[in-house]
N, CA, C and O of each residue as an XYZ file, in Angstrom:
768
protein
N     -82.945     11.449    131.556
C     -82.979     11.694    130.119
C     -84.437     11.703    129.667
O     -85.226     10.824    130.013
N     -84.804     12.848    128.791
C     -85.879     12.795    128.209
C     -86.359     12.318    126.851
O     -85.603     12.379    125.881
N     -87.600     11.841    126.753
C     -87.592     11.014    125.643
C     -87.166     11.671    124.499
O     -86.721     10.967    123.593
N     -87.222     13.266    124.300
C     -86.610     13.984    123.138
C     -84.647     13.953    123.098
O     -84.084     13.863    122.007
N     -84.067     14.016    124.033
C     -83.096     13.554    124.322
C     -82.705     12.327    123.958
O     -81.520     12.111    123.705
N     -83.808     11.196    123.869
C     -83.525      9.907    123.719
C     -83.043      9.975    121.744
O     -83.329     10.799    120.876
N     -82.060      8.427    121.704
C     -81.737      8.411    120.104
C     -83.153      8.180    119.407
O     -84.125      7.633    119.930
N     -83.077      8.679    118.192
C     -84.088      8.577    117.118
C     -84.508      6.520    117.236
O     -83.665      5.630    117.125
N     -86.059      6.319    117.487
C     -86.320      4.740    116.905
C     -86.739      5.115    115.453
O     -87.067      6.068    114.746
N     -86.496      3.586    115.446
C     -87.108      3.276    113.781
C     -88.910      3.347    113.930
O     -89.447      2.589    114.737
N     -89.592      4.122    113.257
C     -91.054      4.214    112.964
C     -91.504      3.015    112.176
O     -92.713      3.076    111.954
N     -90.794      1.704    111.569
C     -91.171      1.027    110.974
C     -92.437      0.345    111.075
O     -93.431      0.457    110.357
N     -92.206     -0.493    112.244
C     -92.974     -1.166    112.798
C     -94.859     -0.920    112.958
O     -95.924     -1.533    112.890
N     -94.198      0.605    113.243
C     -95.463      1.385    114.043
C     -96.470      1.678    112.862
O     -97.700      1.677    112.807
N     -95.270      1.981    111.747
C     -96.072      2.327    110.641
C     -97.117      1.683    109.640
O     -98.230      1.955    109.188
N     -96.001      0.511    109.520
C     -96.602     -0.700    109.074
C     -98.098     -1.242    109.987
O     -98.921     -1.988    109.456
N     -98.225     -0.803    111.181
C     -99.389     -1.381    111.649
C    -100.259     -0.230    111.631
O    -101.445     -0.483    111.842
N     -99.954      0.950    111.433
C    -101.460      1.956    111.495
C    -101.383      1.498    109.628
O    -102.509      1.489    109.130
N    -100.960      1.367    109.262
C    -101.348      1.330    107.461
C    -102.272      0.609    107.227
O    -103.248      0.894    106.533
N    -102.053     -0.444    107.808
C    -102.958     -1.719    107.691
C    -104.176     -1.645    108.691
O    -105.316     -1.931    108.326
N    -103.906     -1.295    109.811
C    -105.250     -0.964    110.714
C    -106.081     -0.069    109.821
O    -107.308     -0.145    109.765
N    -105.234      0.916    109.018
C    -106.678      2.439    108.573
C    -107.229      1.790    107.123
O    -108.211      2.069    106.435
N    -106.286      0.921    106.988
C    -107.178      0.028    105.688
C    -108.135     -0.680    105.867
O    -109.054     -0.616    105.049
N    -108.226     -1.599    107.017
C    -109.312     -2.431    107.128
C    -110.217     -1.612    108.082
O    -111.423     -1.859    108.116
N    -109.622     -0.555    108.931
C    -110.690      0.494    109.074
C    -111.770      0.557    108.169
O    -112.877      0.026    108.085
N    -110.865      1.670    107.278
C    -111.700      2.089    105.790
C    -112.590      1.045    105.495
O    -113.704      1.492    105.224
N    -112.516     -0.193    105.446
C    -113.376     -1.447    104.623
C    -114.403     -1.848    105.663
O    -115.116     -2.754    105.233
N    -114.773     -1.379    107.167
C    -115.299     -2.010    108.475
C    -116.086     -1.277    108.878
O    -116.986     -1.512    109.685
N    -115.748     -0.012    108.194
C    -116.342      1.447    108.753
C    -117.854      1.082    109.379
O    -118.017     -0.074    108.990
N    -118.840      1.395    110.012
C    -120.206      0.917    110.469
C    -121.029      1.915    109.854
O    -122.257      1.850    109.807
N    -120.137      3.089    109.258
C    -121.133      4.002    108.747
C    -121.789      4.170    107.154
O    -122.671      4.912    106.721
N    -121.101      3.330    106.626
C    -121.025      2.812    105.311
C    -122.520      2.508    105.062
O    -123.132      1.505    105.429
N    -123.025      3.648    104.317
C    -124.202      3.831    103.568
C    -124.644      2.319    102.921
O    -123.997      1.646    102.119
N    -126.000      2.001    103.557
C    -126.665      0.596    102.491
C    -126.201     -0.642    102.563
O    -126.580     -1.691    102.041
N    -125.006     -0.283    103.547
C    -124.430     -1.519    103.832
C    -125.821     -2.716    104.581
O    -126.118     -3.879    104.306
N    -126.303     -1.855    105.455
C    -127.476     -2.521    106.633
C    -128.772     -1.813    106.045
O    -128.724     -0.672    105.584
N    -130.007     -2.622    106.100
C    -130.626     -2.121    105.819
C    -131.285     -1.996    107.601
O    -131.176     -2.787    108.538
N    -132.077     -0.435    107.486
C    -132.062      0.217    108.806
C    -133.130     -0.873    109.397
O    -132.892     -0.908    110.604
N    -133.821     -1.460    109.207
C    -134.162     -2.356    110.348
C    -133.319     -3.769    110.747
O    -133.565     -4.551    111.666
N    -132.224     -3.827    109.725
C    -131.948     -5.360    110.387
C    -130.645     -4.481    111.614
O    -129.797     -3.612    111.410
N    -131.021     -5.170    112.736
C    -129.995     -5.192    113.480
C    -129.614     -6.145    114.532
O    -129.155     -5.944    115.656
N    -129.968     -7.447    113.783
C    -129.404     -8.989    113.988
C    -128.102     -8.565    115.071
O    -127.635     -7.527    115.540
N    -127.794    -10.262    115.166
C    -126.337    -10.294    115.769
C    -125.561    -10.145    114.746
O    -124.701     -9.301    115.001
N    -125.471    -10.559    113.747
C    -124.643    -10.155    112.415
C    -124.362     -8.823    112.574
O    -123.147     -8.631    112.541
N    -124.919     -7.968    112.710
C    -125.128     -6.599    112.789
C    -124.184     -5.998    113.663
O    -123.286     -5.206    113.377
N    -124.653     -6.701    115.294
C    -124.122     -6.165    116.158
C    -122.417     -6.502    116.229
O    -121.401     -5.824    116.388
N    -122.664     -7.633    116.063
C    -121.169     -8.090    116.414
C    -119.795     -7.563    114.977
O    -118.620     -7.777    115.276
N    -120.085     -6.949    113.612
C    -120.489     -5.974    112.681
C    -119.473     -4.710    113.151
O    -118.374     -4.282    112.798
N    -120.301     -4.434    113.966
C    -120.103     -2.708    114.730
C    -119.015     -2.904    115.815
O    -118.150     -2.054    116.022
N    -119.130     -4.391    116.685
C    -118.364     -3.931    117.680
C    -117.162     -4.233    116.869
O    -116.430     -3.244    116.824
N    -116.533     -5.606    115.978
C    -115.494     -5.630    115.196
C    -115.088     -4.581    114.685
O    -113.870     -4.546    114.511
N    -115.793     -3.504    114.305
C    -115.806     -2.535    114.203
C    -115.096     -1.065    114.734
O    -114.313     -0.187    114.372
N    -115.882     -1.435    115.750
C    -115.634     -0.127    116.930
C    -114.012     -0.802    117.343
O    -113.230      0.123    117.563
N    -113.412     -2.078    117.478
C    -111.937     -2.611    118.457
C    -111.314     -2.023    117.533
O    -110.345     -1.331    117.844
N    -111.852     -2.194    115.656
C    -110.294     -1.956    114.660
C    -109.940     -0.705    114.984
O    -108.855     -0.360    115.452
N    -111.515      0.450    114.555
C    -111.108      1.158    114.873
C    -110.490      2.214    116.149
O    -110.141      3.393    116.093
N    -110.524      1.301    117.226
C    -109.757      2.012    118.250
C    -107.888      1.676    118.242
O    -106.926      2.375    118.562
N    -108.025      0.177    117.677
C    -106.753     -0.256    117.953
C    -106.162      1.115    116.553
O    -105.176      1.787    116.855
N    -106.862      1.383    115.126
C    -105.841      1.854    114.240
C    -105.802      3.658    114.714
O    -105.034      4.429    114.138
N    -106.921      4.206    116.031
C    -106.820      4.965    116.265
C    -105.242      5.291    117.346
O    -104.490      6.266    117.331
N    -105.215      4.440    117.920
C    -104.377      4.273    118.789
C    -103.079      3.982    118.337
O    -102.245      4.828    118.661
N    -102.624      2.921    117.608
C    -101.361      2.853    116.921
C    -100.918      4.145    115.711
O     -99.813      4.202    115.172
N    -101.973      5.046    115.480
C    -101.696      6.041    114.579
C    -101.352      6.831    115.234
O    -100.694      7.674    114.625
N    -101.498      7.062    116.533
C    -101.251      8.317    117.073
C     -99.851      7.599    118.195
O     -99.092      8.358    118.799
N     -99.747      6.195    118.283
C     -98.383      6.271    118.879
C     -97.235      6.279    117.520
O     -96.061      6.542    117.781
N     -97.570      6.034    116.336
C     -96.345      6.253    115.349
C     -96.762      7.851    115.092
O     -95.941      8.109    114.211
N     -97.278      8.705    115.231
C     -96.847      9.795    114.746
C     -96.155     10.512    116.116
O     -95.262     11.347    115.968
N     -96.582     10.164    117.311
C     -95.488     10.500    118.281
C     -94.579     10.158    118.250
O     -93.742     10.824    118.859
N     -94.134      8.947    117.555
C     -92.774      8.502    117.769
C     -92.479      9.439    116.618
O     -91.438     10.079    116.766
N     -93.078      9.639    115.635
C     -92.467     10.519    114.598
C     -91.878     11.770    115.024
O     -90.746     12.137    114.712
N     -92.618     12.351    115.685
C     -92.058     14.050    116.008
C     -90.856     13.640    116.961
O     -89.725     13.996    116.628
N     -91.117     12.587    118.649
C     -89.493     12.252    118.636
C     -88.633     12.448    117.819
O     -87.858     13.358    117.525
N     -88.904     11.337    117.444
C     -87.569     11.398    115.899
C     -86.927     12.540    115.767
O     -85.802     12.915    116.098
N     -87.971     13.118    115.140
C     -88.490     14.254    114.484
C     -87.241     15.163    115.403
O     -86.175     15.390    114.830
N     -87.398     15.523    116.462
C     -86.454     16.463    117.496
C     -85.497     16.356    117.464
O     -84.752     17.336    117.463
N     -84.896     14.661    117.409
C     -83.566     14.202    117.797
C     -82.842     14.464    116.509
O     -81.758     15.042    116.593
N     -83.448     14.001    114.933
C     -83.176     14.339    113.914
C     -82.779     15.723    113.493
O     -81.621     15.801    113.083
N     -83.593     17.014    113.502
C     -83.468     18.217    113.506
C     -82.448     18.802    114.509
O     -82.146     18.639    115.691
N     -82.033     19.623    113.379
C     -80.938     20.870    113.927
C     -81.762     22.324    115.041
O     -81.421     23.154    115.883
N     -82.987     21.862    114.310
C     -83.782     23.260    114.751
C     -84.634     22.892    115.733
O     -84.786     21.769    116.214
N     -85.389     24.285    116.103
C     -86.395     23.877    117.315
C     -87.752     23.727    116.697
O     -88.002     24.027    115.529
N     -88.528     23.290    117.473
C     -90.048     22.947    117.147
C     -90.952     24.161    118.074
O     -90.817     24.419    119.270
N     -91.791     24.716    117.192
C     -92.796     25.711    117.954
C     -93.554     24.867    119.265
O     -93.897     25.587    120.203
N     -93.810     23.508    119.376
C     -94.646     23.018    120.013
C     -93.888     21.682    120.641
O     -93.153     21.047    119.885
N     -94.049     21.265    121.955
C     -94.013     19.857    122.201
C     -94.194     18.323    121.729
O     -95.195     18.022    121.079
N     -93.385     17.518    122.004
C     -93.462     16.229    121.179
C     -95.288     16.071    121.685
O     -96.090     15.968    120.757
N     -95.769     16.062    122.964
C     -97.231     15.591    123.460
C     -98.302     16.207    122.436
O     -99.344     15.714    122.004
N     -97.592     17.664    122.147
C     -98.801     18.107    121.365
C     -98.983     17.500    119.538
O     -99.492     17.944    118.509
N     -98.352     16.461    119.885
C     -98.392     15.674    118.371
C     -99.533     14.620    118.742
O    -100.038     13.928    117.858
N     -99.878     14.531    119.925
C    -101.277     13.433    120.436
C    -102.343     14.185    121.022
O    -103.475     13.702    121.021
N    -102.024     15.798    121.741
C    -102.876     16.080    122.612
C    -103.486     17.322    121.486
O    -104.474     18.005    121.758
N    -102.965     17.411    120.632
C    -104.021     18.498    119.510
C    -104.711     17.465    118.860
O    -105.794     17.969    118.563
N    -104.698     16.641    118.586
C    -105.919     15.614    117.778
C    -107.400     15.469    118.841
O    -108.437     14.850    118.605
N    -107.060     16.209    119.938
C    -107.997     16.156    120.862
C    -108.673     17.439    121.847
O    -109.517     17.577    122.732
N    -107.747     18.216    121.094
C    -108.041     20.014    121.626
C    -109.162     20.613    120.616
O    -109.045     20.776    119.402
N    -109.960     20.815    121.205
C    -111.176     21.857    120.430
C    -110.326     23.142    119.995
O    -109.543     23.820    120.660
N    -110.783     23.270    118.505
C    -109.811     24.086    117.653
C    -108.888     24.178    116.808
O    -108.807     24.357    115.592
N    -108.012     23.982    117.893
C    -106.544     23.623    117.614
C    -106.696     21.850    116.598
O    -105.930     21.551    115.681
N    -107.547     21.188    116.967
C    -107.681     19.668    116.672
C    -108.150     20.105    114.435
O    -108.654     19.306    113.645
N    -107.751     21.442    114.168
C    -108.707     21.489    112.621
C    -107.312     21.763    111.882
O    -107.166     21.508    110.687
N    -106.263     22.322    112.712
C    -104.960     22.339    112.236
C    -103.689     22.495    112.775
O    -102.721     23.132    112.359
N    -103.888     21.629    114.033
C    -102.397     21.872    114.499
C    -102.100     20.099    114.087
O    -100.875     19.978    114.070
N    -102.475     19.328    113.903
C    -101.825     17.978    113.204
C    -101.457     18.141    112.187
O    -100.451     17.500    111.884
N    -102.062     19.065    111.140
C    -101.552     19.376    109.698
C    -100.143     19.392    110.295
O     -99.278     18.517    110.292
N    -100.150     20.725    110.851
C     -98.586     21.452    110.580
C     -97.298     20.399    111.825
O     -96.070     20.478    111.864
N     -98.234     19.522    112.661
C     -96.711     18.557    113.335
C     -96.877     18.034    112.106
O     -95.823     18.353    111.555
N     -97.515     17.439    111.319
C     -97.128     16.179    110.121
C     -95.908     17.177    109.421
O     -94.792     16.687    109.251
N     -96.239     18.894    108.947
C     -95.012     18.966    108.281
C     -94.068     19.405    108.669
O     -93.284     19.928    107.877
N     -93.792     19.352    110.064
C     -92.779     19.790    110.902
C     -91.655     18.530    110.735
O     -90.453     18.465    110.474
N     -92.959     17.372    111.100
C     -92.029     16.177    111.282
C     -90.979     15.567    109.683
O     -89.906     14.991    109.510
N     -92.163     16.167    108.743
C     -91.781     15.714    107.452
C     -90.458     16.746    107.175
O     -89.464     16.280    106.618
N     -90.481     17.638    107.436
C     -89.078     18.963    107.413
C     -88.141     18.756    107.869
O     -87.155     19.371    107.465
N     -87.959     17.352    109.409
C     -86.965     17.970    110.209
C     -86.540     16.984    109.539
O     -85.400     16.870    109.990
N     -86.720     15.833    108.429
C     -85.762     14.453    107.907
C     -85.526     15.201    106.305
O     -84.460     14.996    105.726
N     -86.329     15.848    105.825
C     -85.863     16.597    104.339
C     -85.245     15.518    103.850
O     -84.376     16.042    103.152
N     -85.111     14.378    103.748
C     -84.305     13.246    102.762
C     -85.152     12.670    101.995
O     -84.890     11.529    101.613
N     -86.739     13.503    101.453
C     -86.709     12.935    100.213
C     -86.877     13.565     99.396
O     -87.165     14.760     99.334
N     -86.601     12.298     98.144
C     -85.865     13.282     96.972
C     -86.697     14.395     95.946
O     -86.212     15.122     95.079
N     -88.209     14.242     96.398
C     -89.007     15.370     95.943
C     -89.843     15.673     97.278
O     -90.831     15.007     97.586
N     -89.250     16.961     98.196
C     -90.342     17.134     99.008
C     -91.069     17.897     98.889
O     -91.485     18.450     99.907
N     -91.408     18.167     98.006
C     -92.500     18.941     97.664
C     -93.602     18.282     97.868
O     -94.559     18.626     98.561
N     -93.405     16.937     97.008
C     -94.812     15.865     96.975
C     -95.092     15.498     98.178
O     -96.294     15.524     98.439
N     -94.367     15.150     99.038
C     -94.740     15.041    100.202
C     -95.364     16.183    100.820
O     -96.554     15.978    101.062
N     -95.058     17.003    101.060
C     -95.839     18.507    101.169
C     -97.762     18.886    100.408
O     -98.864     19.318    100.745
N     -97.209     18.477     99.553
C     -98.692     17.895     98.948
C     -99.981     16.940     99.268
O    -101.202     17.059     99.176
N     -98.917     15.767     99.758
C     -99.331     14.627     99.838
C    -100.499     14.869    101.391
O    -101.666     14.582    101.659
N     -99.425     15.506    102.044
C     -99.840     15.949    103.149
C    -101.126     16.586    103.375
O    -101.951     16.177    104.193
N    -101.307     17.855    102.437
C    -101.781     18.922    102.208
C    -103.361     18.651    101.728
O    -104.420     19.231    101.969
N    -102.933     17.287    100.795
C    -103.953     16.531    100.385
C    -104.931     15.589    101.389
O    -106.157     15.484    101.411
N    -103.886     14.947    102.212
C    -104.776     14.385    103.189
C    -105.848     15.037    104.116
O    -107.011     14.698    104.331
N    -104.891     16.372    104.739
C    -105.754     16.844    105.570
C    -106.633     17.376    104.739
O    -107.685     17.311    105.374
N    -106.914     17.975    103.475
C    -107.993     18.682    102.987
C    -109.107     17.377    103.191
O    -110.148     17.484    103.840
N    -108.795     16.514    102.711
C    -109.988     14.941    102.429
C    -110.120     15.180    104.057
O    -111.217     15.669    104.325
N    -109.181     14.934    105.352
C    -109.331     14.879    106.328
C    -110.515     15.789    106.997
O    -111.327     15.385    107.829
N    -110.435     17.062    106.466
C    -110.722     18.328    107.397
C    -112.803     18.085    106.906
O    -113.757     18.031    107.682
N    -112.783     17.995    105.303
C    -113.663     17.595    104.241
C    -114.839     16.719    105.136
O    -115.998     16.970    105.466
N    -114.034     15.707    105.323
C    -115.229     14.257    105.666
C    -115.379     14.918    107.028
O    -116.588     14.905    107.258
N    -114.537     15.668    108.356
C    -114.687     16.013    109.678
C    -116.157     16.846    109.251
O    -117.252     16.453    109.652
N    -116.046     17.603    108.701
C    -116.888     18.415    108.473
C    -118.341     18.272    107.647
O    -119.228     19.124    107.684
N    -118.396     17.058    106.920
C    -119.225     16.105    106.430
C    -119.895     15.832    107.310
O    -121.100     16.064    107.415
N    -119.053     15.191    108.214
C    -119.682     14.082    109.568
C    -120.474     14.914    110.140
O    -121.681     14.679    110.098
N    -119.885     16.321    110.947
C    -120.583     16.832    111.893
C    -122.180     17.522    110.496
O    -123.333     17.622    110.915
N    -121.953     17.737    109.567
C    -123.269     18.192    109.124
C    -123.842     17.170    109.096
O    -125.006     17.379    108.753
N    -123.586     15.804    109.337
C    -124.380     14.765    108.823
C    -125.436     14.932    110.015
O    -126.662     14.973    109.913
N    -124.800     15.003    110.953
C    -125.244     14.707    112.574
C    -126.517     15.471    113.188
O    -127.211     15.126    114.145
N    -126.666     16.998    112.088
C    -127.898     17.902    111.921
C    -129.186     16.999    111.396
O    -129.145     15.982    110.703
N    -130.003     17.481    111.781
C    -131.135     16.999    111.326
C    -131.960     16.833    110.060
O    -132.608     15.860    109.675
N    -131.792     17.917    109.563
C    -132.074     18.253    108.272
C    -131.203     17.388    107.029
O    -131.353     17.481    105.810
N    -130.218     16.494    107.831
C    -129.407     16.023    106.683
C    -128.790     14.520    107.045
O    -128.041     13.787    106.399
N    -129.464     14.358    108.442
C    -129.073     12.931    108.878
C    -130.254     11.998    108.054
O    -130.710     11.178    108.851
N    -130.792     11.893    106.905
C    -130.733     10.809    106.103
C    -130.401     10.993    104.659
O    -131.068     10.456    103.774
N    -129.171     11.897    104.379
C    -129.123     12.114    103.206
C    -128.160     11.279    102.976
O    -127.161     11.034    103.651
N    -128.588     10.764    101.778
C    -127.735      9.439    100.961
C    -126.617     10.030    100.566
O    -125.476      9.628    100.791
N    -127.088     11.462     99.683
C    -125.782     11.978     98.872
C    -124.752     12.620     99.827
O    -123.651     12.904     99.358
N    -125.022     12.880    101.169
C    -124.324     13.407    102.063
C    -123.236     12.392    102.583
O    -122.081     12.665    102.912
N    -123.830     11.210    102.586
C    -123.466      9.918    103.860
C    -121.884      9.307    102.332
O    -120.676      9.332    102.567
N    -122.514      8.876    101.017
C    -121.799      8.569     99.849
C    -120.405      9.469     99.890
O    -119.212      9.181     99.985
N    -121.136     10.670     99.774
C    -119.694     11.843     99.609
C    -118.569     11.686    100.878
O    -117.372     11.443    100.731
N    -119.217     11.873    102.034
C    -118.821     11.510    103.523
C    -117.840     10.421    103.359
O    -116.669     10.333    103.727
N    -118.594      9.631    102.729
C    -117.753      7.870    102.535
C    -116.639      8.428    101.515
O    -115.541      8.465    102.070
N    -116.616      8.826    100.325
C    -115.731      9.025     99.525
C    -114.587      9.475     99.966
O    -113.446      9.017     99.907
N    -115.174     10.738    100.562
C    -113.974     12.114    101.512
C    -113.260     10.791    102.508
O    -112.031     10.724    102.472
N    -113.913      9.896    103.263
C    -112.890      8.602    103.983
C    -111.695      8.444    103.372
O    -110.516      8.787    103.291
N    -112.722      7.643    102.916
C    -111.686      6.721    101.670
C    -110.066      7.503    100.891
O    -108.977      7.224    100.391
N    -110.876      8.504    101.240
C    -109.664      9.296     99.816
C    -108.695     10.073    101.175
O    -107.869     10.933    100.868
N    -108.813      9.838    102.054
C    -108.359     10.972    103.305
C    -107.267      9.260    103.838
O    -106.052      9.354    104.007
N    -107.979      7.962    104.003
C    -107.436      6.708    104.262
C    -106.307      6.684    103.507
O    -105.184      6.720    104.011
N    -106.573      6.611    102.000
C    -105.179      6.106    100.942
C    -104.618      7.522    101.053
O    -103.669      7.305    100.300
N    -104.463      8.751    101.386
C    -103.300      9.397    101.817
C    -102.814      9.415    103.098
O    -101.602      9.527    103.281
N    -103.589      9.319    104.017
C    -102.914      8.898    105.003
C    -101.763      7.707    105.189
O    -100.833      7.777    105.993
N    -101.967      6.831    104.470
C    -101.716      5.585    104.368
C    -100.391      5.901    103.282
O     -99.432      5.157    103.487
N    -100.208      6.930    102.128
C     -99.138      7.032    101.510
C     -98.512      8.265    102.277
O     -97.342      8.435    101.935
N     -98.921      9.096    103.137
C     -98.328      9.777    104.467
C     -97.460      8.848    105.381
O     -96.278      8.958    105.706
N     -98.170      8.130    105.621
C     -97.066      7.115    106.696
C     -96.197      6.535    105.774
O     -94.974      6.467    105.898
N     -96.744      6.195    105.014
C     -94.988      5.881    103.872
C     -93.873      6.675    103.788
O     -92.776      6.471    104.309
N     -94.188      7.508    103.166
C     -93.603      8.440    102.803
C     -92.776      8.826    104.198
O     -91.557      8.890    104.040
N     -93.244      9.077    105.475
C     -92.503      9.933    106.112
C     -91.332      8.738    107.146
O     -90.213      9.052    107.552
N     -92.097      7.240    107.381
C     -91.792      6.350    107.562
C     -90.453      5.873    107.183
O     -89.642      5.269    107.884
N     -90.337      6.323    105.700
C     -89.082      5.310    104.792
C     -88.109      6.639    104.973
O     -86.922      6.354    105.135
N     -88.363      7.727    104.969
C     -87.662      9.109    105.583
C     -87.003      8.825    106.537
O     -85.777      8.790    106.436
N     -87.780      8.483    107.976
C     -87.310      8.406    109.029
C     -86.703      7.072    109.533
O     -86.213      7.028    110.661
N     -86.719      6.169    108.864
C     -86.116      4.856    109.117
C     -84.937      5.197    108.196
O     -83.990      4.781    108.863
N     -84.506      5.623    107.245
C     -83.371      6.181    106.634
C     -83.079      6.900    107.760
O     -82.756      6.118    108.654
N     -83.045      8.193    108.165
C     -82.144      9.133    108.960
C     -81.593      8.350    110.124
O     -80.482      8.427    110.650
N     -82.791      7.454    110.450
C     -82.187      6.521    111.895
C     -80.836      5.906    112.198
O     -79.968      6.052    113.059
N     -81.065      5.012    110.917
C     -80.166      4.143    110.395
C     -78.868      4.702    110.313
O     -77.911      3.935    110.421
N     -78.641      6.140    110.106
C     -77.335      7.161    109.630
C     -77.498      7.915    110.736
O     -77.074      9.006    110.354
N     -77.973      8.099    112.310
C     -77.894      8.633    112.706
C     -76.770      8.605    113.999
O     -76.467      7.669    114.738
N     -76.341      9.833    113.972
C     -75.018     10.265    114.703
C     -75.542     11.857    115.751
O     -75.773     13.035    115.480
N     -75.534     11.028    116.970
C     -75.757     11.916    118.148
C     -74.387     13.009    118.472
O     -73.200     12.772    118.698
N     -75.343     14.578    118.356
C     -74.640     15.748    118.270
C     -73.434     15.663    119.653
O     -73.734     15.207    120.756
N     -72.243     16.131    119.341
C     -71.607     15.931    120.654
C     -71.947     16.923    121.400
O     -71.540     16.990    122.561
């Protein structure tokens, strides 16, 4: 039996812990303008960055095992087929290219195949919204990384903003699709 074969799990769990990981992400970030001033780089500092660098691997990592478990779901839930593989719900966040919009469209694949909430539009939005902040700050970052603009304040501020604002939808993304899919679970009845 394959894991798409397998019954729908509950995303609860999973969800509840990337929410809270991309929050204290967001607040830990190391890139956070003025936070340090550029010569201190004490142990305060260091130890700073690496607290740092664990959150954000652990909320990198638990985000991308609840949105796999999502598209699961996601399969077992749906009547229909999916253009793409459950893997490519982890292995496009990491494909050159494909990594600028093939997560958009599993998020609204996954959000389509549960349709149980009661305005999905907003969710569609919600979505739509994240990745723009998402795609925004990606694209921030890498200009930051040029020369001509790796000490710009107003670059690094905006950069930070585009986070922040890309974090609290993400964060009402996993809600949203979370309380969806822990509903369908709960009512779910394997096709004979």
């Amino acid at each position: 039996m394959t894991p798409s074969d397998a019954a729908p799990r509950s995303p609860q769990s999973l969800g509840r812990a990337a929410q809270i990981l991309i929050g204290l992400y967001a607040l830990l970030d190391p890139t956070r303008p003025k936070l340090f001033d550029a010569t201190d780089h004490g142990l305060f500092y260091s130890r700073y960055v690496s607290a740092s660098f664990l959150v954000g691997l652990a909320t990198i990592v638990t985000f991308l095992l609840w949105f796999r478990r999502c598209r699961y779901n996601a399969q077992a839930l749906s009547v229909g087929p999916f253009a793409h593989t459950p893997g490519w719900a982890v292995g496009a966040w990491f494909t050159p290219v494909l990594m600028w919009w093939r997560p958009r469209r599993t998020a609204l694949d996954i959000h389509r195949a549960v349709g149980h909430d009661p305005a999905p539009g907003t969710t569609v939005t919600l979505i739509n919204a994240w990745w723009a902040a998402w795609i925004a700050h990606m694209a921030g970052a890498l200009t930051a990384t040029s020369e001509s603009y790796a000490d710009s304040v107003v670059l690094s501020v905006v950069n930070q903003a585009l986070y922040l604002t890309a974090a609290v939808f993400v964060i009402l993304v996993i809600q949203r699709i979370t309380v969806a899919q822990a509903r369908a679970v709960a009512t779910y009845a394997p096709m004979a």
